[in-house]
TORRO-399929 format. One line per 2 residues: number of its first residue (from 0); their letters; for each residue x, z, y of C-alpha. Coordinates in steps of 0.001 Angstrom, whole numbers, padded with zeros to 6 digits, always signed. Last residue first. Layout:
TORRO-399929
NUM) A) X,Z,Y | ...
end
This chain:
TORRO-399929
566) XX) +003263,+012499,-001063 | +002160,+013292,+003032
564) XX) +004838,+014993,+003760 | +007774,+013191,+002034
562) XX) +006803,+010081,+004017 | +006325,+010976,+006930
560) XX) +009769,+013080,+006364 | +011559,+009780,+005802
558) XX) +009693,+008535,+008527 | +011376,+010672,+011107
556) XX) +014530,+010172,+009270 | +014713,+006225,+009740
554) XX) +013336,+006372,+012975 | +016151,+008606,+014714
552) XX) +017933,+005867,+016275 | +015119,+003643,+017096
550) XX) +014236,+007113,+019576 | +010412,+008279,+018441
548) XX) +007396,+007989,+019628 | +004617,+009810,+017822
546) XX) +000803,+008207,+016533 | -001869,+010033,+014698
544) XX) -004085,+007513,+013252 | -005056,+009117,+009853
542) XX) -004326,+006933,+007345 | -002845,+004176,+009406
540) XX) +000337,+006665,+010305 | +001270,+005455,+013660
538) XX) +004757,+005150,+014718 | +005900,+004147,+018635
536) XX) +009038,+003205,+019937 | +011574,+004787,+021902
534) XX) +013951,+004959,+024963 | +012214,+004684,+027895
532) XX) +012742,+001581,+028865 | +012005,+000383,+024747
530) XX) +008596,+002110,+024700 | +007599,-000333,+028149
528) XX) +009117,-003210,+026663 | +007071,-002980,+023187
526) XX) +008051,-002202,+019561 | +004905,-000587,+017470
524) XX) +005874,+000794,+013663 | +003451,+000649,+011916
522) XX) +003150,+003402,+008447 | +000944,+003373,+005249
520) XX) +000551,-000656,+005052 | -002969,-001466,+005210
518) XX) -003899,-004709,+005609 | -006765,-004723,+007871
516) XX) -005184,-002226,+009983 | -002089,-004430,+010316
514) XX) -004142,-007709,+011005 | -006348,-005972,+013810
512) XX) -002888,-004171,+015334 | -001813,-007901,+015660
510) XX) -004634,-009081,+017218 | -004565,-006792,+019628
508) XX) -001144,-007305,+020795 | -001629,-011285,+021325
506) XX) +000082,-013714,+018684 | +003518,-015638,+018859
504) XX) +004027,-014342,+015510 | +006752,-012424,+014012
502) XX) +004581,-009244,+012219 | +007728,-008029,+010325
500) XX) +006663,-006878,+006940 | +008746,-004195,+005531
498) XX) +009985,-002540,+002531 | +011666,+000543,+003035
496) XX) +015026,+001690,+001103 | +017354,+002025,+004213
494) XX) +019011,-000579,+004251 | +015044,-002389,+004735
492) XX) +014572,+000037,+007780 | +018048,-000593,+009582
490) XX) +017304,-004543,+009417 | +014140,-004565,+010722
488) XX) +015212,-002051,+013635 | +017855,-004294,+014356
486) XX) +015306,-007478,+014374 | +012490,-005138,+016679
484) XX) +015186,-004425,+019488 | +016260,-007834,+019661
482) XX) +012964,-009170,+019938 | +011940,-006698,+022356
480) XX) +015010,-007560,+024839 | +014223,-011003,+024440
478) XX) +010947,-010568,+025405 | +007768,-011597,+023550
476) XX) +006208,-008223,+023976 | +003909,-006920,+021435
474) XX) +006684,-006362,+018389 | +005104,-005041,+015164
472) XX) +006881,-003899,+012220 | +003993,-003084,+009053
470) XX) +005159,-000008,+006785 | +005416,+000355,+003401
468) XX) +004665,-003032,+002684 | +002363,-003929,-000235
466) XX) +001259,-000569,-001091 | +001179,+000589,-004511
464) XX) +003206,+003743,-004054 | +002162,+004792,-000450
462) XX) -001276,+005030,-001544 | -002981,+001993,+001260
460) XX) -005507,+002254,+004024 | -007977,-000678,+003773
458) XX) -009506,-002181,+006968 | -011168,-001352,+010178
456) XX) -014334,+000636,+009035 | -012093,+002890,+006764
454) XX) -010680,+002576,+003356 | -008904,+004419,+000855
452) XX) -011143,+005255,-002612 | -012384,+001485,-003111
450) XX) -009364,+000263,-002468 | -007590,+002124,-004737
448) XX) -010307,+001509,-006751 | -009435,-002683,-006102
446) XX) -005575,-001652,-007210 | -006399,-000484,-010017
444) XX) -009459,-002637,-011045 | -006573,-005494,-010697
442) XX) -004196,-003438,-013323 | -007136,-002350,-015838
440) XX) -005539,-000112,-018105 | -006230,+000007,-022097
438) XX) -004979,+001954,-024734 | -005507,+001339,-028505
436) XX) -005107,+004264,-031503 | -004208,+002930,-034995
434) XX) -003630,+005323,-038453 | -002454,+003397,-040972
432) XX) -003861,+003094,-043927 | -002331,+004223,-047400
430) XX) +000065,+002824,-050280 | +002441,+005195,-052183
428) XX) +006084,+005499,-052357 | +005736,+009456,-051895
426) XX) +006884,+009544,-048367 | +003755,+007225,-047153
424) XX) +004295,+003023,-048000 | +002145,+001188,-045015
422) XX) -000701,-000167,-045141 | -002432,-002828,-042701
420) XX) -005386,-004648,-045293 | -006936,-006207,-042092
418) XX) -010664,-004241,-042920 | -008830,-000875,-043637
416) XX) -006159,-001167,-040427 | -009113,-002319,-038212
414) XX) -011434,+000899,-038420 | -008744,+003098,-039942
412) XX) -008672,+005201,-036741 | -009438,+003658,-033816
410) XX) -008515,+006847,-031232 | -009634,+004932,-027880
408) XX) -008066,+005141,-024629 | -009300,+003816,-021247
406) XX) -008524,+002748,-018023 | -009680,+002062,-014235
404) XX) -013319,+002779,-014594 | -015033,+003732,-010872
402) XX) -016704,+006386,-010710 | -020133,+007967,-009151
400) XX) -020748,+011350,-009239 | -023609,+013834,-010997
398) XX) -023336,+016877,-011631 | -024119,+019172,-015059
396) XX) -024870,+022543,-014902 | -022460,+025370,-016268
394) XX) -020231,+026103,-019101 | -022320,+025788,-022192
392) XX) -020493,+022502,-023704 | -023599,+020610,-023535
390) XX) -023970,+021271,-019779 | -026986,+022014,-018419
388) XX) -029272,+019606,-016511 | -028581,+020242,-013184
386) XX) -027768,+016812,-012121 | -029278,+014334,-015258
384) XX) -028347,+013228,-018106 | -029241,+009747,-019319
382) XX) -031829,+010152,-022552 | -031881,+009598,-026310
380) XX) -030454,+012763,-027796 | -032497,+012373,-030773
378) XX) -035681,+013165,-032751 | -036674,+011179,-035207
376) XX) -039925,+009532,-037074 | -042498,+010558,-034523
374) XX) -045944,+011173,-035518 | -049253,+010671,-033676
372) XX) -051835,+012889,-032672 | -051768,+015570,-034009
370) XX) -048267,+015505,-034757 | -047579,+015543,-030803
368) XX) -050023,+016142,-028219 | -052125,+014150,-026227
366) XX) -053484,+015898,-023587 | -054578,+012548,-021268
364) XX) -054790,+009457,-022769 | -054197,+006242,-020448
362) XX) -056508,+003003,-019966 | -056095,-000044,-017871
360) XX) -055121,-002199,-020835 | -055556,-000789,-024016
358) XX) -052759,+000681,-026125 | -053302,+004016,-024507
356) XX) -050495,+004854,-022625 | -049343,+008284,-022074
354) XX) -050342,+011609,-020991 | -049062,+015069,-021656
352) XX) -050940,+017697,-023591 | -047839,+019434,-025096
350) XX) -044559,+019277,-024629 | -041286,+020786,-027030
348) XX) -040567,+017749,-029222 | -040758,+015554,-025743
346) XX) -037167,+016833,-024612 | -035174,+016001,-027801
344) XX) -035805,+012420,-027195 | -038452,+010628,-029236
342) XX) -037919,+007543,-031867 | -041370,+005627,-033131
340) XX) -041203,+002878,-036388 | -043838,+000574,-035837
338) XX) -047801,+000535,-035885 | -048901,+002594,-032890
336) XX) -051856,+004306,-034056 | -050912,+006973,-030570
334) XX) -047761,+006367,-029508 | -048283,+004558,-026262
332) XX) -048258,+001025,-024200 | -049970,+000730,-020880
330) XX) -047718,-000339,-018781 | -046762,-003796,-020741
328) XX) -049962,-005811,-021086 | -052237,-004160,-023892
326) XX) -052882,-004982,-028074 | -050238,-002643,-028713
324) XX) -047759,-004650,-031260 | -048539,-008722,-030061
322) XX) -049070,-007213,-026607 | -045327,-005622,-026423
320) XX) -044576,-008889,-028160 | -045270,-011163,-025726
318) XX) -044249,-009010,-022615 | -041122,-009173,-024399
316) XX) -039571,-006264,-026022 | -036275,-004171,-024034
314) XX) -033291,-005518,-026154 | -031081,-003363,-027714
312) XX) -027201,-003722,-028589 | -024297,-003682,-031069
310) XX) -026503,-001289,-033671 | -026302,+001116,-035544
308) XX) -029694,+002303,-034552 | -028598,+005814,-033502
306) XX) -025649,+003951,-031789 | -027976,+001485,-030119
304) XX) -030334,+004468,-029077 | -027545,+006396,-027218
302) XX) -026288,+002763,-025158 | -030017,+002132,-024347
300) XX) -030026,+005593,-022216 | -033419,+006368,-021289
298) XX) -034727,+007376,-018287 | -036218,+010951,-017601
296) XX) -039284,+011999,-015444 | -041468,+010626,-017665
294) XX) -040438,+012212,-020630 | -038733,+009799,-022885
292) XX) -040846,+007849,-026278 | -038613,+005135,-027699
290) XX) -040470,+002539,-029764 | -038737,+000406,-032647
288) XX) -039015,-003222,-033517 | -036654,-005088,-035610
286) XX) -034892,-008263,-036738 | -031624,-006992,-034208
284) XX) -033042,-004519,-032200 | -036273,-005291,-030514
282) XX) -037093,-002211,-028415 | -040392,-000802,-027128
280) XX) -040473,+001796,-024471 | -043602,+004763,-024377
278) XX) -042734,+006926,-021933 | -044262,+010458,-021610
276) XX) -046446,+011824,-018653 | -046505,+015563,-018235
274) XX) -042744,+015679,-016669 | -043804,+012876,-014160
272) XX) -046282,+015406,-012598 | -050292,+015333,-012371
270) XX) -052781,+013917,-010560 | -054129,+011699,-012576
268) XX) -053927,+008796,-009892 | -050193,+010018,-008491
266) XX) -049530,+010184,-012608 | -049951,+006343,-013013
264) XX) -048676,+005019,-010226 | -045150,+006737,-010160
262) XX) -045052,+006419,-013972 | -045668,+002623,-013710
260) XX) -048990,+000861,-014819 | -051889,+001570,-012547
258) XX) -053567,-001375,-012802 | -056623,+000848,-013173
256) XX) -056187,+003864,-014881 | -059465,+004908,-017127
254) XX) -058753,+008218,-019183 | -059082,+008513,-022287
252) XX) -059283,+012445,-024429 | -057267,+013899,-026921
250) XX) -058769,+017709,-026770 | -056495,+020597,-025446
248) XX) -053670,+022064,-027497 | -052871,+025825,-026075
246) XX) -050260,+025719,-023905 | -046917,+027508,-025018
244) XX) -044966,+024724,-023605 | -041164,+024852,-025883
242) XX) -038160,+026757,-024801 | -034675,+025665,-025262
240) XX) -034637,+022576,-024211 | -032273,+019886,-026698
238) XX) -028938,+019547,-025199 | -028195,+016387,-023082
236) XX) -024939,+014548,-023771 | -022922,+012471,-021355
234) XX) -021767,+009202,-023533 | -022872,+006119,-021781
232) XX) -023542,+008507,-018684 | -019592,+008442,-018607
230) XX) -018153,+012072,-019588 | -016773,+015392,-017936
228) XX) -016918,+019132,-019643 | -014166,+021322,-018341
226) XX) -015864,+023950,-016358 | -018011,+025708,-013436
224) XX) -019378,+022552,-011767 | -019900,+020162,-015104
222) XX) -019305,+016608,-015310 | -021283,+013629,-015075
220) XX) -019531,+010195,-014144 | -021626,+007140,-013258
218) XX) -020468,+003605,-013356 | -020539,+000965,-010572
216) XX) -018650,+003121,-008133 | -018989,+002941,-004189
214) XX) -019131,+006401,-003679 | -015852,+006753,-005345
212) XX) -013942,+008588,-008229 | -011237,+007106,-010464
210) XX) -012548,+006860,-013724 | -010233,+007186,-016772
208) XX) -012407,+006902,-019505 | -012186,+009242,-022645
206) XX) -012338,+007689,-026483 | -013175,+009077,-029815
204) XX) -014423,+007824,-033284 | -013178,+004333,-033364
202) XX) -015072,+000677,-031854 | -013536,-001836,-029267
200) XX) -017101,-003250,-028737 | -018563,+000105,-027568
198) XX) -016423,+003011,-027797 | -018426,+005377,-025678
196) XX) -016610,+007801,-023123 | -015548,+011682,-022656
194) XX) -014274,+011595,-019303 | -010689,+011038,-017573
192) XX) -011161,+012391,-013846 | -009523,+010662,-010777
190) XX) -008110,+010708,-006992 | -005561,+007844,-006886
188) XX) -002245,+008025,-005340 | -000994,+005343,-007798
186) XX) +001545,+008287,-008682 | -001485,+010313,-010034
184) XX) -002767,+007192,-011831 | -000064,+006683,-013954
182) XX) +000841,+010541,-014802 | -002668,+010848,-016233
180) XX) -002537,+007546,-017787 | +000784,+008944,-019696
178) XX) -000813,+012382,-020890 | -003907,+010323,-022298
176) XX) -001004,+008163,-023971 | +000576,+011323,-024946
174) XX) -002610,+012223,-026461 | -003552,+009729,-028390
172) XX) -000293,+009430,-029959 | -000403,+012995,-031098
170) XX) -003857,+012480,-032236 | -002964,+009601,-035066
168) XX) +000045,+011841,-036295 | -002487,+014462,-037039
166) XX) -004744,+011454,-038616 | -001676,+010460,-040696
164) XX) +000649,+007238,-040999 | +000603,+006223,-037373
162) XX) +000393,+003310,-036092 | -000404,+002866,-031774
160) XX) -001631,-000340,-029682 | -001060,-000613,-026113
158) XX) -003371,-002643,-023645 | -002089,-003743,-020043
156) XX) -004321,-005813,-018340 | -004405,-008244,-015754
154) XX) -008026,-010270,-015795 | -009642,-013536,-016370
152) XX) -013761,-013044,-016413 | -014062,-010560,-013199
150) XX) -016050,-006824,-012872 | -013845,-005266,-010808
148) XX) -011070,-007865,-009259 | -014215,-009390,-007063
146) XX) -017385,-007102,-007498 | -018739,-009456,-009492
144) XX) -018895,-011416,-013317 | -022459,-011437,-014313
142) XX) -022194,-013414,-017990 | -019177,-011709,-018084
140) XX) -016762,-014573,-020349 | -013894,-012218,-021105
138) XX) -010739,-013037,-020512 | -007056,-011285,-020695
136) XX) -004144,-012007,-018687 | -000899,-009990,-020052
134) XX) +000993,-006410,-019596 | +001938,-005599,-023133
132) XX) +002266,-002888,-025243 | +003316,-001436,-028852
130) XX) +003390,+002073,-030127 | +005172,+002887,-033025
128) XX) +005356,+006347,-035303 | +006327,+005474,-037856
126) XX) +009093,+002981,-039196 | +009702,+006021,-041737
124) XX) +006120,+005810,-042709 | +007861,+002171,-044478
122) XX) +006433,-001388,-044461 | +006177,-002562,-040855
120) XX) +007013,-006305,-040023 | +003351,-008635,-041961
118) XX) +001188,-005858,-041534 | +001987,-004416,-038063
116) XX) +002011,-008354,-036785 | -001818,-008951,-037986
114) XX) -002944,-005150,-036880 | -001248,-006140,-033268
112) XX) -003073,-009898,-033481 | -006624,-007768,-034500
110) XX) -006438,-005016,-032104 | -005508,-007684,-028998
108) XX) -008255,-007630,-026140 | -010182,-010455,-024488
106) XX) -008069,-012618,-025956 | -008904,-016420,-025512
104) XX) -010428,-017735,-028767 | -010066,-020431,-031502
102) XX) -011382,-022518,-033747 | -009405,-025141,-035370
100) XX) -010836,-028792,-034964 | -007825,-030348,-035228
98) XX) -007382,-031008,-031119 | -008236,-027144,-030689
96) XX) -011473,-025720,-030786 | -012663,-022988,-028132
94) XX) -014168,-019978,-028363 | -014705,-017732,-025138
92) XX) -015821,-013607,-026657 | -017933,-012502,-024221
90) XX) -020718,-014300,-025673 | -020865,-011682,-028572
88) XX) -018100,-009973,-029975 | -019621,-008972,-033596
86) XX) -019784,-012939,-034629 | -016327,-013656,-034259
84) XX) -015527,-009455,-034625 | -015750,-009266,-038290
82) XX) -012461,-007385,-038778 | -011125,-010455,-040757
80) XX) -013073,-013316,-038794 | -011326,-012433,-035650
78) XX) -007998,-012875,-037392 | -009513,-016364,-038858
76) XX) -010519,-017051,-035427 | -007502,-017811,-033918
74) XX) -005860,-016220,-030975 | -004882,-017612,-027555
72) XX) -003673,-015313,-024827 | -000195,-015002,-026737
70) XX) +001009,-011457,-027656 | +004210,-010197,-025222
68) XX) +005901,-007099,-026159 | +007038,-003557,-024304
66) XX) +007805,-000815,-026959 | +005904,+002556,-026269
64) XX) +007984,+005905,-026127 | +006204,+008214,-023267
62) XX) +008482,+007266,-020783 | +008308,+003536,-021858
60) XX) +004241,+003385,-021256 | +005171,+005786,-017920
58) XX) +007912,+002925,-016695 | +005996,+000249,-017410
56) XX) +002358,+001528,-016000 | +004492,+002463,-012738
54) XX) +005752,-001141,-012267 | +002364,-002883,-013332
52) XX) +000948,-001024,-009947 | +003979,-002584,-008160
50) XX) +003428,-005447,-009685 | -000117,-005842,-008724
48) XX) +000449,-004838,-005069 | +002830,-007534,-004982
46) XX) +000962,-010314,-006070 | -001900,-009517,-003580
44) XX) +000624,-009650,-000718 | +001796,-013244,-001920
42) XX) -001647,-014413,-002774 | -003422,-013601,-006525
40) XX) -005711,-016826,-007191 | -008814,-015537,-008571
38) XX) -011373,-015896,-011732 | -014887,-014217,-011696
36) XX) -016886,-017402,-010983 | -014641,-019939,-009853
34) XX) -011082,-020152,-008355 | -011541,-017351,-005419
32) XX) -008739,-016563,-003342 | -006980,-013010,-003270
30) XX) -004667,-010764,-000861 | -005400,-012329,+002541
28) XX) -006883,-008898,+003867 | -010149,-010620,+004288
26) XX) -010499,-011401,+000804 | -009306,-007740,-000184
24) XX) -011242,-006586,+002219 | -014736,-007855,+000780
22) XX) -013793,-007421,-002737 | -012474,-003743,-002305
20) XX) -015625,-002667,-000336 | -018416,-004409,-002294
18) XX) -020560,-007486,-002682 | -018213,-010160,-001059
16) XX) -020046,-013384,-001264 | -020678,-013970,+002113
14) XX) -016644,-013390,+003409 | -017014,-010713,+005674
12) XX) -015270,-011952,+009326 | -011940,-011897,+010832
10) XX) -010286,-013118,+007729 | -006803,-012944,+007372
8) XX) -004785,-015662,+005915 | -001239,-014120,+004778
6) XX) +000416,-016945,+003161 | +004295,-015513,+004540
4) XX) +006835,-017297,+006526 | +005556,-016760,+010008
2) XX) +004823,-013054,+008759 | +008110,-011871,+008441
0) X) +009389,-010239,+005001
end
């Protein structure tokens, strides 16, 4: 492809509202346009980079036996209705009415149209196992979308949707679509860990996250140093201590702290360390009010108390109704005659004479000490692991790394099968449930963690797999004799298997070199008059810069083996 004929429009600055790595240089790069708020125009480079990454996702999904199908974007509520999800979905969820007056949605996933088709085509167990999938836009209205392709409102997605008549049959599935991501991202060139995850909106017993990792993640991956344990913070779980303060109890006692209200403030005027101090955190869920006492030092994870709730989500109480419940201004909220229904992580049930807030404003108690004191209704794993906590598996401390979430599987179980009436007839003629798994992959998050996990300060440095060139042709002379040179070599390269765009602008060297770097493609290929006199022309290898000259004769090999070496 030559340049001259291609949209690329390069940026030489950083677009304003680029917040991170991939977003910034993939608007510079010429790959993506903005439409509005979380929805992009794909450009001609962009385009191909996300069907080359739909490319591999096709032929792993049919690898492992999944049948390719296309579900319309649209879906009407009466489906959404049947699982309960209208109402369950939230804002996210973009309703519309048609010209009758018929409410609708735009898909921001596809359980309920899959369960819908499964019903009304699959009778028999001997139609089982099946595993359906589509590559298709998706929204969801983010009421934050950012991060470019990461965190948008209309999105590429592939989702796949499994049946299977038994729970053994169930896992199976699961795991040869865990099996398949693994082989998906491995020949995106991606560096990645699949995690224990939460289920969240899509619901079902078990799910792991596919997180590719990078400093420059939104989400946070824990997993231990010595073994096998590895989950989102959402789901990372934190082991009760195993040793309890053997202080003697010391007298409840008030202590004046003025305006002192955060744990920093608080405990540098008592003197004393974060551990002693314990949260108090109150939380309207749904019609209710609960409080959630942490250890100071700890931060708790609203995803945990939500499920222990049974719950969709939490609110942190108003400022309002924290003084409506304590009688203080937020800061100084605690335990003690606290009139509503009190949760504690594991970690508190072992202190003893720690301080928290008083339910007056300006005040703290010091020593106060559980039971005594004040009760707590339940104990729970309610808190955001942390490095070096140990892991819950018993095979070493816990670290901490940042991620970014490029897929994710879920075993569903009955959950939509039972509530859409999807049975099938088992081997002795009688009715039961079938078994559903779902499968997600994010194509654009993909390709923006790829990104986000090959870059350097002058542009992005592509996987070889999901680049949009494999290598960038770049004449610097303007000379016939160049021109001539760089057209064979154009031609020799693409009969020989490698796609390539041919820089053919009347632009100076350096700004050439600036455009390649910025874009990425693995391999340049330099043609100038002095290379050409003395017989050669010059490769660099973007990823790490080394550059050799080579005979145009001979350039088709020596970047064959480029190639194989660094795969």
């Amino acid at each position: 492809m030559r340049t001259s004929q291609t949209l690329i429009p390069t940026l030489r600055e950083d677009p304003g509202e680029a917040e991170t790595v991939s977003h910034r240089l993939m608007l510079r790069a010429g790959l993506i346009r903005k439409v509005a708020a979380g929805i992009y125009t794909y450009l001609p480079l962009g385009l191909r980079i996300i069907r080359k990454v739909e490319q591999i996702i096709r032929e792993e999904m049919n690898r492992a036996g999944a049948q390719e199908l296309l579900m319309p974007i649209a879906s009407p509520a009466e489906l959404w209705k049947e699982t309960g999800r209208w109402d369950y979905y939230g804002k996210e969820l973009l309703r519309f009415k048609d010209r009758h007056e018929r409410d609708f949605c735009l898909g921001p996933t596809h359980e309920e149209v899959i369960t819908d088709l499964f019903r009304r085509e699959v009778r028999s167990y001997r139609q089982l196992p099946v595993n359906f999938y589509q590559i298709q836009t998706k929204f969801r209205d983010e009421i934050r979308p950012r991060f470019g392709l990461m965190r948008g409102r209309e999105f590429i997605m592939k989702d796949a949707y499994s049946f299977d008549v038994d729970e053994a049959g169930a896992k199976l599935s699961y795991q040869k679509m865990y099996d398949a991501y693994t082989r998906i991202f491995t020949r995106c060139g991606l560096t990645f860990r699949a995690v224990e995850a939460d289920t969240g909106l899509i619901g079902g017993d078990v799910s792991h996250e596919f997180m590719v990792l990078a400093e420059t993640g939104e989400a946070t991956v824990v997993y231990t140093d010595k073994g096998a344990y590895a989950a989102n913070l959402e789901r990372a779980e934190v082991p009760p201590p195993a040793d309890a303060d053997p202080s003697p109890l010391r007298p409840l006692a008030p202590a004046a702290t003025p305006q002192r209200r955060t744990v920093d403030e608080v405990t540098a005027f008592l003197k004393v360390s974060p551990r002693q101090l314990v949260k108090t955190l109150l939380y309207t869920a749904e019609k209710d009010t609960v409080a959630v006492l942490i250890r100071g030092d700890h931060e708790v994870n609203e995803v945990k108390v939500a499920r222990l709730l049974g719950v969709n989500e939490i609110q942190l109480a108003t400022p309002e109704k924290v003084k409506e419940l304590t009688g203080a201004p937020p800061g100084f909220a605690g335990p003690v005659g606290l009139k509503v229904r009190i949760l504690a992580d594991h970690a508190v049930k072992g202190m003893k004479n720690f301080v928290v807030g008083a339910n007056q404003p300006d005040t703290h108690y010091v020593d106060a000490n559980l039971d005594r004191d004040f009760s707590v209704d339940r104990f729970a794993d309610l808190r955001n692991a942390q490095a070096g906590d140990p892991s819950p598996r018993g095979d070493g401390a816990l670290v901490v790394a940042k991620g970014i979430e490029v897929g994710q599987v879920f075993l569903l179980g009955t959950k939509y099968s039972q509530k859409m009436n999807a049975t099938i007839l088992d081997d002795q003629g009688k009715e039961r449930l079938a078994i559903m798994g779902c499968y997600g992959i994010g194509v654009g998050r993909t390709a923006a963690a790829a990104i986000e996990q090959n870059h350097d300060e002058r542009g992005i440095i592509w996987p070889y797999p999901i680049a949009p060139f494999h290598l960038h042709l770049l004449p610097v002379s303007q000379s016939e004799k160049t021109a001539q040179a760089t057209a064979a070599l154009y031609d020799a390269l693409q009969a020989a298997g490698f796609e390539v765009l041919w820089d053919d602008r009347e632009e100076r060297a350096g700004v050439k070199f600036n455009d390649a770097d910025l874009i990425g493609a693995p391999f340049q290929v330099v043609v100038g008059d002095k290379g050409l006199a003395d017989g050669v022309v010059e490769i660099k290898v973007r990823r790490t810069g080394a550059k050799s000259r080579v005979a145009p004769a001979e350039i088709v090999n020596h970047l064959r083996a480029l190639v194989s070496a660094s795969a």
